[in-house]
TORNUPA-85572 format. One record per atom (N, C-alpha, C): x, y, z; residue in three letters; residue number from 1; atom name. Coordinates in steps of 0.1 Angstrom, whole numbers, plus 5000, padded with zeros to 4 digits. Last residue first. Layout:
TORNUPA-85572
<xx X yy Y zz Z type ALA seq NUM atom CA>
...
***
This chain:
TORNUPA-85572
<xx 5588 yy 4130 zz 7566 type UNK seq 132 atom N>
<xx 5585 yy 4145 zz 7569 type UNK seq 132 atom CA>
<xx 5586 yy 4152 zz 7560 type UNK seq 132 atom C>
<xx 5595 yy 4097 zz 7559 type UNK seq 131 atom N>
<xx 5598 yy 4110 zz 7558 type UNK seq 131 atom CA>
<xx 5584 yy 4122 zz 7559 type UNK seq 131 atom C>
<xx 5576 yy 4074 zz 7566 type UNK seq 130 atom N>
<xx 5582 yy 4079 zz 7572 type UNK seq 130 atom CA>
<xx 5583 yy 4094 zz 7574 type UNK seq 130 atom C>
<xx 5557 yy 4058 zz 7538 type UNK seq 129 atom N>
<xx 5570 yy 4065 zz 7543 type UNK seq 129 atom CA>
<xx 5573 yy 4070 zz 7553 type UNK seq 129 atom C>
<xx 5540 yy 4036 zz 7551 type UNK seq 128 atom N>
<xx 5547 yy 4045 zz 7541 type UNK seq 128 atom CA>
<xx 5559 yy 4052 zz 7545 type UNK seq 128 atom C>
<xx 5548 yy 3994 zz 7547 type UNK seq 127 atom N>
<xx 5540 yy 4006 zz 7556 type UNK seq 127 atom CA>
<xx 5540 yy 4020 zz 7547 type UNK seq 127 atom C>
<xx 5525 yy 3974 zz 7533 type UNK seq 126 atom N>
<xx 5536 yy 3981 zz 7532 type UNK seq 126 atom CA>
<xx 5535 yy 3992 zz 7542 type UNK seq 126 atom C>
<xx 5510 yy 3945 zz 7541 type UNK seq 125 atom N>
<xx 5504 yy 3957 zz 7537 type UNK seq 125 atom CA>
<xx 5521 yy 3964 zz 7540 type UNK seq 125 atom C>
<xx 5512 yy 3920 zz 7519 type UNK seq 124 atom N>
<xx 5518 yy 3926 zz 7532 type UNK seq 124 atom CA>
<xx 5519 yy 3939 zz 7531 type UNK seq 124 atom C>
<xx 5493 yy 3890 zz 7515 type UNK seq 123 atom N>
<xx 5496 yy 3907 zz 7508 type UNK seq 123 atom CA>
<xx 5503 yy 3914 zz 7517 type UNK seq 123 atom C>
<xx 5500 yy 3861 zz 7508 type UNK seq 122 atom N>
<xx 5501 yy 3870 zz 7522 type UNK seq 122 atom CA>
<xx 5503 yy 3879 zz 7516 type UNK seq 122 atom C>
<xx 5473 yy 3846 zz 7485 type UNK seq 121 atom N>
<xx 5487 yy 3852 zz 7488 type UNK seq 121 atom CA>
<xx 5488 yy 3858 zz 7499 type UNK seq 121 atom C>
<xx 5448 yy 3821 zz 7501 type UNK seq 120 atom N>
<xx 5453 yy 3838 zz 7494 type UNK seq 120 atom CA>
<xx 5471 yy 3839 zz 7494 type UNK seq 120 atom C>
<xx 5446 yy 3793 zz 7497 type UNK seq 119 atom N>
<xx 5451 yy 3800 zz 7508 type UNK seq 119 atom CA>
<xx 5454 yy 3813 zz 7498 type UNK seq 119 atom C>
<xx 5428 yy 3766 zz 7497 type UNK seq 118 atom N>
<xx 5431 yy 3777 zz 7490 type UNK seq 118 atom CA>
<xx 5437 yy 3788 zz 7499 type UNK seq 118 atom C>
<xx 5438 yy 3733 zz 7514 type UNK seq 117 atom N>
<xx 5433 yy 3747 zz 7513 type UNK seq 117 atom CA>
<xx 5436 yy 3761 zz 7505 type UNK seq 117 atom C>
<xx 5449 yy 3707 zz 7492 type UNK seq 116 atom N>
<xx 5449 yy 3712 zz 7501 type UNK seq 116 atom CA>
<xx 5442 yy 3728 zz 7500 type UNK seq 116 atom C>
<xx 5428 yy 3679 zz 7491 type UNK seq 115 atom N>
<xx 5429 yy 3691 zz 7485 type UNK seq 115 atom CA>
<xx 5431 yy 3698 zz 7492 type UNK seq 115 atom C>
<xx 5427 yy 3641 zz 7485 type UNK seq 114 atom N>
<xx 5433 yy 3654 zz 7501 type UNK seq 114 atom CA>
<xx 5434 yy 3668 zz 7490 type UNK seq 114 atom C>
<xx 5427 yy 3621 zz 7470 type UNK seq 113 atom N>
<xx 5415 yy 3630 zz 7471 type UNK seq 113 atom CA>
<xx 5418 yy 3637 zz 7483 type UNK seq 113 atom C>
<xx 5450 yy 3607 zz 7473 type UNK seq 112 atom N>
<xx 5446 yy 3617 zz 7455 type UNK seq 112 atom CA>
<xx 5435 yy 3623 zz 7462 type UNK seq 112 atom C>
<xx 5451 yy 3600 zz 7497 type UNK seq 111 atom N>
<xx 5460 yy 3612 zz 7494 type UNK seq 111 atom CA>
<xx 5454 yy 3615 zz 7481 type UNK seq 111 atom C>
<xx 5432 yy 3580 zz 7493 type UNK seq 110 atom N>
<xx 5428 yy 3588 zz 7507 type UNK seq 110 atom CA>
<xx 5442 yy 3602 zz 7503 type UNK seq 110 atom C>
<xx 5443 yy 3567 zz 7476 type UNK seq 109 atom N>
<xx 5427 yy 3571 zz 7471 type UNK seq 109 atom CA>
<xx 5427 yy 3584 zz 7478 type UNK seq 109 atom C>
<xx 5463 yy 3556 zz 7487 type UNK seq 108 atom N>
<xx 5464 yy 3557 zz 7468 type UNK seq 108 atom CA>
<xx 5450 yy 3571 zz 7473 type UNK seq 108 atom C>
<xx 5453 yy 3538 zz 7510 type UNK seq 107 atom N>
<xx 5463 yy 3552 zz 7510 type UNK seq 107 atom CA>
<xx 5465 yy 3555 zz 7500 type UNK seq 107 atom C>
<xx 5435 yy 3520 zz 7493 type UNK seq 106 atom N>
<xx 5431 yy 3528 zz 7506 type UNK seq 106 atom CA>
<xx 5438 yy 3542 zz 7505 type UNK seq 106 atom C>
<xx 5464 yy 3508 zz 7483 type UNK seq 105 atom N>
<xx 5451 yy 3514 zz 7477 type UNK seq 105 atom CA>
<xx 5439 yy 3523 zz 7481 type UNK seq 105 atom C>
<xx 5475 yy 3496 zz 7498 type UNK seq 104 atom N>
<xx 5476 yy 3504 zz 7494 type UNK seq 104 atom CA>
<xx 5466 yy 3510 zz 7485 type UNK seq 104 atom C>
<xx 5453 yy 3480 zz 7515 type UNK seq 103 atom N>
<xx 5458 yy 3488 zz 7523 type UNK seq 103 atom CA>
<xx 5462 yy 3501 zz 7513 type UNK seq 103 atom C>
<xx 5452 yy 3461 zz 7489 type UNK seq 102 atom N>
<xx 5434 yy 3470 zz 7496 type UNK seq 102 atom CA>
<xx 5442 yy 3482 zz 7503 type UNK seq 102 atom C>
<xx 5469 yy 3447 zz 7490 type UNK seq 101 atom N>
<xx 5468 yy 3455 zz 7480 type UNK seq 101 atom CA>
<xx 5456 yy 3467 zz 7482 type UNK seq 101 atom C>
<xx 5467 yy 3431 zz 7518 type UNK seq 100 atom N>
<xx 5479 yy 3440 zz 7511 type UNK seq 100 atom CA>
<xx 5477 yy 3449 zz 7498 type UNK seq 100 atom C>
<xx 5443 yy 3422 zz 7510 type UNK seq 99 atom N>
<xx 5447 yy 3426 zz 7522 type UNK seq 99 atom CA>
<xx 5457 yy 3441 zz 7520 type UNK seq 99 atom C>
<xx 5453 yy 3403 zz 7488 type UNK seq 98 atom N>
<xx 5442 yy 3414 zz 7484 type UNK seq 98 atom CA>
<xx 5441 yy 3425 zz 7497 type UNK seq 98 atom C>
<xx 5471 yy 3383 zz 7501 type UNK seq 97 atom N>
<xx 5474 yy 3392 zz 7488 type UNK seq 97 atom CA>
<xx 5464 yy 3407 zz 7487 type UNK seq 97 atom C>
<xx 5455 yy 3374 zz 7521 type UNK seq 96 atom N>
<xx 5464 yy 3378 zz 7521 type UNK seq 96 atom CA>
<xx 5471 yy 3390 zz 7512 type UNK seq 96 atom C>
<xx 5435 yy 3361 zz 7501 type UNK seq 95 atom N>
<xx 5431 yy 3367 zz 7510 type UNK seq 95 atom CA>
<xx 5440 yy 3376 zz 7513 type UNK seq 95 atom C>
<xx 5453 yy 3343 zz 7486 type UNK seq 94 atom N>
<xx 5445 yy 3357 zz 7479 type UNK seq 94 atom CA>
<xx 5441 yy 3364 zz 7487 type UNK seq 94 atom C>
<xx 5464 yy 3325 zz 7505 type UNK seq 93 atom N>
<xx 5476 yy 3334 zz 7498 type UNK seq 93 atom CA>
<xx 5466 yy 3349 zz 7488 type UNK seq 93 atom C>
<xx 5442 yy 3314 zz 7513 type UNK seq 92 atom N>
<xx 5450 yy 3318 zz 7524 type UNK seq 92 atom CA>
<xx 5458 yy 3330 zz 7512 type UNK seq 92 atom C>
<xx 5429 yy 3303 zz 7487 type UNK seq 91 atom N>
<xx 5424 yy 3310 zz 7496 type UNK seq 91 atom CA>
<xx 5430 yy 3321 zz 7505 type UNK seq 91 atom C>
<xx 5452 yy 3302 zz 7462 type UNK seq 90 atom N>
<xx 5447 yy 3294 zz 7468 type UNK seq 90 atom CA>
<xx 5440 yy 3308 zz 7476 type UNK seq 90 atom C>
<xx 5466 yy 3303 zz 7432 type UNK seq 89 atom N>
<xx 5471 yy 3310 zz 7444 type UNK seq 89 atom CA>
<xx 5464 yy 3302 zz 7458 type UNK seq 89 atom C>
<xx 5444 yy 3296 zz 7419 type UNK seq 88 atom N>
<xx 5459 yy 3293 zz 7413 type UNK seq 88 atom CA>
<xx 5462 yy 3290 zz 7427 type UNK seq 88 atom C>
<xx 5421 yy 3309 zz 7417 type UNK seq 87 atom N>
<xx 5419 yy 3293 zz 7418 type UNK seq 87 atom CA>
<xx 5436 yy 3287 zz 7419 type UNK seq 87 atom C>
<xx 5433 yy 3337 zz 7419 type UNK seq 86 atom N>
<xx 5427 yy 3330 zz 7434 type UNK seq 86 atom CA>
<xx 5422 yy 3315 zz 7429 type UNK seq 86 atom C>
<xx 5430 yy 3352 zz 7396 type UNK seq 85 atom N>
<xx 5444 yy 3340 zz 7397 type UNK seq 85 atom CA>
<xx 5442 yy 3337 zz 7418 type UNK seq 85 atom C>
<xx 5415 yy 3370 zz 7400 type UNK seq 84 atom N>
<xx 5415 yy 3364 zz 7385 type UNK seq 84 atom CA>
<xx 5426 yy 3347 zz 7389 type UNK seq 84 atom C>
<xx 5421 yy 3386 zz 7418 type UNK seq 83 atom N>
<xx 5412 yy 3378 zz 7421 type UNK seq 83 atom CA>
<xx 5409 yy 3368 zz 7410 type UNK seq 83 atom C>
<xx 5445 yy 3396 zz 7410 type UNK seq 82 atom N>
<xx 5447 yy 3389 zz 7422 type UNK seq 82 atom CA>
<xx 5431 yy 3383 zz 7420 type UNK seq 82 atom C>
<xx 5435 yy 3414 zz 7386 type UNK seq 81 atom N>
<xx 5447 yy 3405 zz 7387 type UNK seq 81 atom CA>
<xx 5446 yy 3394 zz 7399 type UNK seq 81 atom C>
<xx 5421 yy 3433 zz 7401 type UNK seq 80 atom N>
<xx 5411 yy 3423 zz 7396 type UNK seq 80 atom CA>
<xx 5424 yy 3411 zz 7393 type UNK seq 80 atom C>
<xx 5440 yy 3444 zz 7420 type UNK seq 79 atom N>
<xx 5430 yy 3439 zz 7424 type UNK seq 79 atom CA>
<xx 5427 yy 3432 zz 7420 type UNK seq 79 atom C>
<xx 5459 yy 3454 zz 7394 type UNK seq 78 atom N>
<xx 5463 yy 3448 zz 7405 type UNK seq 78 atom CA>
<xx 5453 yy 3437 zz 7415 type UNK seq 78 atom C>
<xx 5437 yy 3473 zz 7387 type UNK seq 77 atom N>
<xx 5441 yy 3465 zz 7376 type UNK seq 77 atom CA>
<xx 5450 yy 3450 zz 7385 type UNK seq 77 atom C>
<xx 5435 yy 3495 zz 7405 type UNK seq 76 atom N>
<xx 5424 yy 3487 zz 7407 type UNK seq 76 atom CA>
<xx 5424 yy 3472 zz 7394 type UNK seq 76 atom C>
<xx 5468 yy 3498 zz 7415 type UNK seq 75 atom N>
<xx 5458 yy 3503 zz 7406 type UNK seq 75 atom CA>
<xx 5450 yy 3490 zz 7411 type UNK seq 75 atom C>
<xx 5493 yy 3511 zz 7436 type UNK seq 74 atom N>
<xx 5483 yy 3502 zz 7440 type UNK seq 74 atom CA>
<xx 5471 yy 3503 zz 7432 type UNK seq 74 atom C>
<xx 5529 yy 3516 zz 7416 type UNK seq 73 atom N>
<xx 5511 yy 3524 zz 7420 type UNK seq 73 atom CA>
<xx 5502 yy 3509 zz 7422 type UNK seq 73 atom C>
<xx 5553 yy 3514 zz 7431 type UNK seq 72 atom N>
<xx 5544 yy 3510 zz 7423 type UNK seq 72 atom CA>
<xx 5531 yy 3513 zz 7426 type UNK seq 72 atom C>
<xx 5572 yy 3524 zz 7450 type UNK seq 71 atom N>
<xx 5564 yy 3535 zz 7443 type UNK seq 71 atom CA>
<xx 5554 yy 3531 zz 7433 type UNK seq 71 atom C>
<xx 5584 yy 3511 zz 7473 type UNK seq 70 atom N>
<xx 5595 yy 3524 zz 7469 type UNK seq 70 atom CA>
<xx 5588 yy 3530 zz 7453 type UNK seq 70 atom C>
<xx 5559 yy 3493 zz 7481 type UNK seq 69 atom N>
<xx 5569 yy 3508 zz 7491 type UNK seq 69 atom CA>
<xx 5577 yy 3519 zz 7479 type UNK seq 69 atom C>
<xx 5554 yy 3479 zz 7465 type UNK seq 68 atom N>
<xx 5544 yy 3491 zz 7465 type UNK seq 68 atom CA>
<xx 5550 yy 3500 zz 7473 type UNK seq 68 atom C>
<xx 5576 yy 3464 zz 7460 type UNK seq 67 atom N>
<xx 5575 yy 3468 zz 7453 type UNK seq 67 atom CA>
<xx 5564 yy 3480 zz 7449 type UNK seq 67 atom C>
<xx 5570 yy 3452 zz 7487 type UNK seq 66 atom N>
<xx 5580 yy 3461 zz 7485 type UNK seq 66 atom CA>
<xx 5579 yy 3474 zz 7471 type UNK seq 66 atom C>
<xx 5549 yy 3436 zz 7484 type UNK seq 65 atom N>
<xx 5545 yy 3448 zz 7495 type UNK seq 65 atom CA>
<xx 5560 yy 3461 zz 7491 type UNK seq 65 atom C>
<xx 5554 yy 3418 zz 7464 type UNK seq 64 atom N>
<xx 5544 yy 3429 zz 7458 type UNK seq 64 atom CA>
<xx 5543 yy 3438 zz 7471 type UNK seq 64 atom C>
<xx 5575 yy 3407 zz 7480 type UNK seq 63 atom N>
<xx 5580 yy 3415 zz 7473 type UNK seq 63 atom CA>
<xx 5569 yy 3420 zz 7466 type UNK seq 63 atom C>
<xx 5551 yy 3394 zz 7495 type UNK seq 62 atom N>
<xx 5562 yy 3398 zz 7506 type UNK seq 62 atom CA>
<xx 5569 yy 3411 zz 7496 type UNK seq 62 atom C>
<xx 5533 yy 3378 zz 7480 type UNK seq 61 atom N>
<xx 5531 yy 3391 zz 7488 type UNK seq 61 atom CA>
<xx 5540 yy 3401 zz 7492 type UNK seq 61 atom C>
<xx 5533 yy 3365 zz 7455 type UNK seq 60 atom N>
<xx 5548 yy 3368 zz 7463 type UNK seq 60 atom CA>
<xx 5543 yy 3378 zz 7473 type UNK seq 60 atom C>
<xx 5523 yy 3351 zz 7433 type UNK seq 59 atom N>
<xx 5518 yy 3354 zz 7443 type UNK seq 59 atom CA>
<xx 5522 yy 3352 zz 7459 type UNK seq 59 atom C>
<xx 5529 yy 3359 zz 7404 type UNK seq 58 atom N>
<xx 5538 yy 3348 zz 7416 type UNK seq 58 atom CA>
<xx 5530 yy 3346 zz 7426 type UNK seq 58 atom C>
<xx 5510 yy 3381 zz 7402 type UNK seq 57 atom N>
<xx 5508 yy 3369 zz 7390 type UNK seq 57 atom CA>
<xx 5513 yy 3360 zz 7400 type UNK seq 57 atom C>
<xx 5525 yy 3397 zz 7418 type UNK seq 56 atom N>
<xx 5514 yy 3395 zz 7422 type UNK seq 56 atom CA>
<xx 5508 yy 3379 zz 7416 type UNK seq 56 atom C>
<xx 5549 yy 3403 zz 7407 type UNK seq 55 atom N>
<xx 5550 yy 3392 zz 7423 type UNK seq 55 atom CA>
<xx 5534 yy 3392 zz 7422 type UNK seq 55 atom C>
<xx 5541 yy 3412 zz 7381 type UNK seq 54 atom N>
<xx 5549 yy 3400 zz 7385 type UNK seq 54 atom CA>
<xx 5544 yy 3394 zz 7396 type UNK seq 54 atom C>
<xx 5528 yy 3438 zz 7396 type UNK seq 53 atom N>
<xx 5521 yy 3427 zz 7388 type UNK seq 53 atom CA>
<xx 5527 yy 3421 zz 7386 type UNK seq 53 atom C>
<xx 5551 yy 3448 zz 7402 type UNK seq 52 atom N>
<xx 5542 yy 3447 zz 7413 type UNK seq 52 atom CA>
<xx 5539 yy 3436 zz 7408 type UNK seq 52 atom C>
<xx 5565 yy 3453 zz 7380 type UNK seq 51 atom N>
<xx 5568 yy 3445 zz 7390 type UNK seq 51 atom CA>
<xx 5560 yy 3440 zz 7397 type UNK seq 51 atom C>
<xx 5551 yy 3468 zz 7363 type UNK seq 50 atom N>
<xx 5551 yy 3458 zz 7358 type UNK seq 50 atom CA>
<xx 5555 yy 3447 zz 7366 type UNK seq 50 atom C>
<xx 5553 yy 3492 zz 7379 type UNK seq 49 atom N>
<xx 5540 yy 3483 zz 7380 type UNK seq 49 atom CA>
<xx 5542 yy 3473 zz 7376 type UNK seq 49 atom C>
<xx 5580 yy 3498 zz 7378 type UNK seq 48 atom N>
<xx 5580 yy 3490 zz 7391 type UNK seq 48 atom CA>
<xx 5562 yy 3484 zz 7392 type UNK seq 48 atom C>
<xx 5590 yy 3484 zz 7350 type UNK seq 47 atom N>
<xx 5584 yy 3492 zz 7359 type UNK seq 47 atom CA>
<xx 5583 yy 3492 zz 7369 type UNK seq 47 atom C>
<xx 5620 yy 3469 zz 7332 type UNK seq 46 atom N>
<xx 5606 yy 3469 zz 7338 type UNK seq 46 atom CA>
<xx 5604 yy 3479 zz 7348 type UNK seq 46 atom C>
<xx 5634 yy 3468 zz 7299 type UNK seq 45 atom N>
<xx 5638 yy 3471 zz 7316 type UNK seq 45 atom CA>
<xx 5622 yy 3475 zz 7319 type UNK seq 45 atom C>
<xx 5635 yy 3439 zz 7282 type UNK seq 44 atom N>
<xx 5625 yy 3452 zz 7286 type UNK seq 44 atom CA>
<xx 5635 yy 3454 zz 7303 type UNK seq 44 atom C>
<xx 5644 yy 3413 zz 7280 type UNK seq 43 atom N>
<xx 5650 yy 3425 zz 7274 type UNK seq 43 atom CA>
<xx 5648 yy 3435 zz 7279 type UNK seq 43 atom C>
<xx 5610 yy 3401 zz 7272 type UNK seq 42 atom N>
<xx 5626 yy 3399 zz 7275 type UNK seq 42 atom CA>
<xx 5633 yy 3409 zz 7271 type UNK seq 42 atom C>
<xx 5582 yy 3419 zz 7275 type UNK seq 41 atom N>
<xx 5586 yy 3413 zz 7265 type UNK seq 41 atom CA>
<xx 5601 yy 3409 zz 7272 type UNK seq 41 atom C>
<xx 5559 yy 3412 zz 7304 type UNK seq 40 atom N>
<xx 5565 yy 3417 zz 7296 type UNK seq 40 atom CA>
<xx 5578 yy 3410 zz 7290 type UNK seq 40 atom C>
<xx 5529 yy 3385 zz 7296 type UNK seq 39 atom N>
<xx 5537 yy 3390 zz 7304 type UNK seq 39 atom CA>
<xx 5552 yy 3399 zz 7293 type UNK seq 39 atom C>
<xx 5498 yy 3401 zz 7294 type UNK seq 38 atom N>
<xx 5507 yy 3395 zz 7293 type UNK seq 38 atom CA>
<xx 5524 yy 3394 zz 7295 type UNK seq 38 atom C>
<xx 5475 yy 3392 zz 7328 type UNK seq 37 atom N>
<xx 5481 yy 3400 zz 7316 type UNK seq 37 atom CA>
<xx 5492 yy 3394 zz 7306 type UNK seq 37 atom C>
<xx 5443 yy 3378 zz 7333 type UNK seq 36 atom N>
<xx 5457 yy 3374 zz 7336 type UNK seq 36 atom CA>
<xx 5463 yy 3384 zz 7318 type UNK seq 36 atom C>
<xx 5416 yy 3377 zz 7328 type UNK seq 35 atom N>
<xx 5421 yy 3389 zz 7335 type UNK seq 35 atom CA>
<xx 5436 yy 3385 zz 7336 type UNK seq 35 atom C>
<xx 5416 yy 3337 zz 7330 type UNK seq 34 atom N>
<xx 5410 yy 3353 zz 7320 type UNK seq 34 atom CA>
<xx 5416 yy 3363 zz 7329 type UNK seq 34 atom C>
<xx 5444 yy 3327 zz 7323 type UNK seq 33 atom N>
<xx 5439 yy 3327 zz 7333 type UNK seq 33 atom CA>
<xx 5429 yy 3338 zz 7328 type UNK seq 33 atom C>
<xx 5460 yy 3298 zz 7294 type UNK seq 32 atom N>
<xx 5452 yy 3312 zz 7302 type UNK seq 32 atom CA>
<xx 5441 yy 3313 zz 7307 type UNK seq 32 atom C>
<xx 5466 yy 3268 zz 7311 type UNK seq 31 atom N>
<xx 5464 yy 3276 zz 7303 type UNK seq 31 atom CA>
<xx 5463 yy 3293 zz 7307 type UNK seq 31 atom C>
<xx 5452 yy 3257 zz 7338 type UNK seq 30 atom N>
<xx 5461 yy 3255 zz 7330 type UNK seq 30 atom CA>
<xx 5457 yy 3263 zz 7319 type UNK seq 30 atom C>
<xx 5432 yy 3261 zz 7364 type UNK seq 29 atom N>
<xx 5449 yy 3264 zz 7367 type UNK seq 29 atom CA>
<xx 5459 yy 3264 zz 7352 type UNK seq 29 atom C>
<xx 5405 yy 3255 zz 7370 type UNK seq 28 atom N>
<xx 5413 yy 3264 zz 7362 type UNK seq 28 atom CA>
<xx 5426 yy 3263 zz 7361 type UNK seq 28 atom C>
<xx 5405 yy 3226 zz 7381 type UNK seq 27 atom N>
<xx 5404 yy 3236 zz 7392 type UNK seq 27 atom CA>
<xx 5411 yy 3248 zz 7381 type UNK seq 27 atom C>
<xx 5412 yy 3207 zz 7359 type UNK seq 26 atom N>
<xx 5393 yy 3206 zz 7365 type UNK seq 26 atom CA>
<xx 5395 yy 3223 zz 7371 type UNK seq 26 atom C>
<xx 5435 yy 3216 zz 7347 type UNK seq 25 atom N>
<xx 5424 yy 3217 zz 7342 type UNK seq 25 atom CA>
<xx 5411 yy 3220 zz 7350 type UNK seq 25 atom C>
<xx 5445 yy 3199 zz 7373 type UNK seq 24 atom N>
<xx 5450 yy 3217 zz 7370 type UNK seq 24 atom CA>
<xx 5439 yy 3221 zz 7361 type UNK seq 24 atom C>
<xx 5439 yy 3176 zz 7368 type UNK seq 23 atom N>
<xx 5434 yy 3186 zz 7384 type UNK seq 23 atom CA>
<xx 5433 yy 3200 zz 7379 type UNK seq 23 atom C>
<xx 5455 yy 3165 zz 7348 type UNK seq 22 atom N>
<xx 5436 yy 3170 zz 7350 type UNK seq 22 atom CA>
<xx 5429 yy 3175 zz 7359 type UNK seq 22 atom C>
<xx 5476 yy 3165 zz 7354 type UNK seq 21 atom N>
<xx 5475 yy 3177 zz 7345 type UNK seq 21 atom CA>
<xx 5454 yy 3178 zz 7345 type UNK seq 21 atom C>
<xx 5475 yy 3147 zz 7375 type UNK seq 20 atom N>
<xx 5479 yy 3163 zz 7376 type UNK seq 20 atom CA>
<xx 5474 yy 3174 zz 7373 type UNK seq 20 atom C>
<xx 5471 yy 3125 zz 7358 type UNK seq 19 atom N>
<xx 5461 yy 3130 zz 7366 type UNK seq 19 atom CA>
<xx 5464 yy 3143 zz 7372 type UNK seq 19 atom C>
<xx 5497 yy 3126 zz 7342 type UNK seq 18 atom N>
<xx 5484 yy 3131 zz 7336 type UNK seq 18 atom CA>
<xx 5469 yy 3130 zz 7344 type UNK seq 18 atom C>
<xx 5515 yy 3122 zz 7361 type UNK seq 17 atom N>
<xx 5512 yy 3133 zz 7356 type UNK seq 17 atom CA>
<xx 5501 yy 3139 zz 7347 type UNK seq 17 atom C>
<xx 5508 yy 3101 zz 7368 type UNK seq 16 atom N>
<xx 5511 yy 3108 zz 7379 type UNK seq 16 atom CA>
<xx 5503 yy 3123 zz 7370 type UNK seq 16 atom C>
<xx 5509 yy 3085 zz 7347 type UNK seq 15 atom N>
<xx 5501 yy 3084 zz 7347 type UNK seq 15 atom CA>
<xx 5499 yy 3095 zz 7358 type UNK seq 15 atom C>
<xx 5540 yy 3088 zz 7342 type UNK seq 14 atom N>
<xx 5531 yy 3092 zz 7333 type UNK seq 14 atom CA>
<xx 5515 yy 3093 zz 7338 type UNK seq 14 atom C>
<xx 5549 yy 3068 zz 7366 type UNK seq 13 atom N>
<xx 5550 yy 3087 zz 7364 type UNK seq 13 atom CA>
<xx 5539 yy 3091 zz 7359 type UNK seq 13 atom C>
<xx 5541 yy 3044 zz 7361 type UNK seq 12 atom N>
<xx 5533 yy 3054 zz 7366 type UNK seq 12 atom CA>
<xx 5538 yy 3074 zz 7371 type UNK seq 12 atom C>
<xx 5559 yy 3041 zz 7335 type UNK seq 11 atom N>
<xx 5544 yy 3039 zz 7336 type UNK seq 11 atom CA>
<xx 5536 yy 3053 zz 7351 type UNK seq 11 atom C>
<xx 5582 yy 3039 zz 7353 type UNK seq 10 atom N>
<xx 5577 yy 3053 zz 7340 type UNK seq 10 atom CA>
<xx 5565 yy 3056 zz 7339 type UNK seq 10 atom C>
<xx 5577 yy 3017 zz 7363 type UNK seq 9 atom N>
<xx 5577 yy 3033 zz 7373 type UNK seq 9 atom CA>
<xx 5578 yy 3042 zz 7363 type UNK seq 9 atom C>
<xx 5576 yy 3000 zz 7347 type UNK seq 8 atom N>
<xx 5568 yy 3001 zz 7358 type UNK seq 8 atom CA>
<xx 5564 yy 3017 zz 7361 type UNK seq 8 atom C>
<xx 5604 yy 3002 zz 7337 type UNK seq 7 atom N>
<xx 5590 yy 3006 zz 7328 type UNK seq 7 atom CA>
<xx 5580 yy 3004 zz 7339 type UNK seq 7 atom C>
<xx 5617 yy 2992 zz 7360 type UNK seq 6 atom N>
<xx 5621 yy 3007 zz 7357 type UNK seq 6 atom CA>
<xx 5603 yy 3014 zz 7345 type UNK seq 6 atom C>
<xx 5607 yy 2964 zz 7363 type UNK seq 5 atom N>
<xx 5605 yy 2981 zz 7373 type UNK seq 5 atom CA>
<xx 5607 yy 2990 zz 7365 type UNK seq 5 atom C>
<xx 5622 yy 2959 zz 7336 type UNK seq 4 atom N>
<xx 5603 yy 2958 zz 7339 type UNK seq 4 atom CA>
<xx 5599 yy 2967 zz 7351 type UNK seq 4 atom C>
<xx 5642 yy 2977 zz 7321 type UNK seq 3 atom N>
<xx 5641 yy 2967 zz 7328 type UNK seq 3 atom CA>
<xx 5627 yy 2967 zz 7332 type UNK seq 3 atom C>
<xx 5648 yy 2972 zz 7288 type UNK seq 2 atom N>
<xx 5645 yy 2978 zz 7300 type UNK seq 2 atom CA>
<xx 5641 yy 2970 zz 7307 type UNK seq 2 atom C>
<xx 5675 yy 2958 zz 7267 type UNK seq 1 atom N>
<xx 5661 yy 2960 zz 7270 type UNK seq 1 atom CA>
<xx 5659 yy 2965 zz 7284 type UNK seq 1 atom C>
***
């Protein structure tokens, strides 16, 4: 037979945990997050968006900043992701997050919309001939 602490202290695990699980409820946190994607299939060799959106889901600034250096596109899908999962993540870490994702996106927008100038071909006027 068990011992009466030990069922004590199960007891109040359980009970640990199912006030937990009712925080996570009260403050969204459990289940599906609306705007939260799904995640990619096992196996799959992954994108570097599908990356981004990982660390972002994680709410890994440090590697969604990487994974925007070497070429994950800063989409406006990323954005709404991070604001969708700010009951999760918390204040300090969305703020943060969205900071970082604003920047690239900023520089996403400010180069698609750079046109560079129509510049004629250099026609080089020929000289003539010479000969006499």
């Amino acid at each position: 037979m068990k011992d009466s602490k030990k069922m004590d202290k199960d007891k109040e695990v359980v009970i640990f945990l199912e006030k937990l699980t009712d925080l996570a409820e009260s403050l969204g946190c459990r289940g599906k997050i609306p705007g939260e994607p799904e995640l990619p299939a096992v196996g799959d060799s992954l994108t570097l968006e599908q990356i981004a959106q990982l660390k972002v889901m994680m709410g890994n600034p440090e590697l969604a900043d990487l994974a925007l250096k070497i070429g994950a596109a800063p989409t406006e899908r990323l954005l709404d992701l991070n604001d969708a999962l700010k009951p999760v993540h918390g204040d300090k870490e969305h703020k943060e997050m969205k900071g970082l994702l604003s920047k690239y996106k900023k520089t996403d927008d400010q180069i698609s919309q750079y046109e560079p100038e129509n510049v004629a071909p250099n026609k080089k006027n020929k000289p003539g001939s010479t000969k006499k």
